[in-house]
N, C-alpha and C positions, 0 to 999 in steps of 0.2 A: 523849504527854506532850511539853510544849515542853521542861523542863529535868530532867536525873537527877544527882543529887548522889552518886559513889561513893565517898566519904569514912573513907577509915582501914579498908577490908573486903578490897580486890584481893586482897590477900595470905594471906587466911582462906579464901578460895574454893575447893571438892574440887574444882567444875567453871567456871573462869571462862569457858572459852569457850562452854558454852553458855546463863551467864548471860550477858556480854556479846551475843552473840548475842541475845539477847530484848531486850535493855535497846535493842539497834539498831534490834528489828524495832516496839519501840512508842514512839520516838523519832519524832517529827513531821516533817518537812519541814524544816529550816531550825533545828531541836532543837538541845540544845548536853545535853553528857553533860560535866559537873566531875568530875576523879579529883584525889585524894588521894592515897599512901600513905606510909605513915613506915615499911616495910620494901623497899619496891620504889623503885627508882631510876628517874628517867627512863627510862631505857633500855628497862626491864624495861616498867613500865608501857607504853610505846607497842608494843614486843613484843605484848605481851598483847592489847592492844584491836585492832594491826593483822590478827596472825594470823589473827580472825576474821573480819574486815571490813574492806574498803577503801570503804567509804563512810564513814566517819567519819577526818576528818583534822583537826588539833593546827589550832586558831586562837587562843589563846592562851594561853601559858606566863609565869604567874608566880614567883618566886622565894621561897623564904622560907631568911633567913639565909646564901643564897648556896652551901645544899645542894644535892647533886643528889637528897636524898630529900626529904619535907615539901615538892614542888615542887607548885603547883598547876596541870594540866595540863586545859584545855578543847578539848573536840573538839567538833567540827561535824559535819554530814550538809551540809552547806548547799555549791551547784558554783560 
């Protein structure tokens, strides 16, 4: 897959690491994975996806409203 939208779910998840974990392993090359969440915070969210993987690193972070939740956070695979 080039792009995975995780949008409003991180937070719903029994097991996010080893969905994260798949969502890594069938992310393409150069793939961009969007998170969302309106109950995890930054923090939390990059928590999340790092613990599982260090092939996916933050290449762009947008703001909304100047929260640190509702932030939209894009990861890459891409060196």
């Amino acid at each position: 897959m080039d792009v995975i939208l995780l949008f409003y779910d991180l937070h719903d998840l029994k097991s996010p690491d080893s969905i994260v974990r798949e969502l890594d392993r069938v992310l393409k090359t150069k793939g961009t994975l969007a998170v969302i969440d309106h109950k995890f915070d930054v923090t939390k969210v990059v928590f999340t996806i790092n613990h599982v993987t260090s092939e996916l690193k933050i290449s762009d972070r947008g703001e909304s409203n100047n929260k640190s939740k509702d932030t939209l956070l894009v990861f890459s695979n891409e060196d």
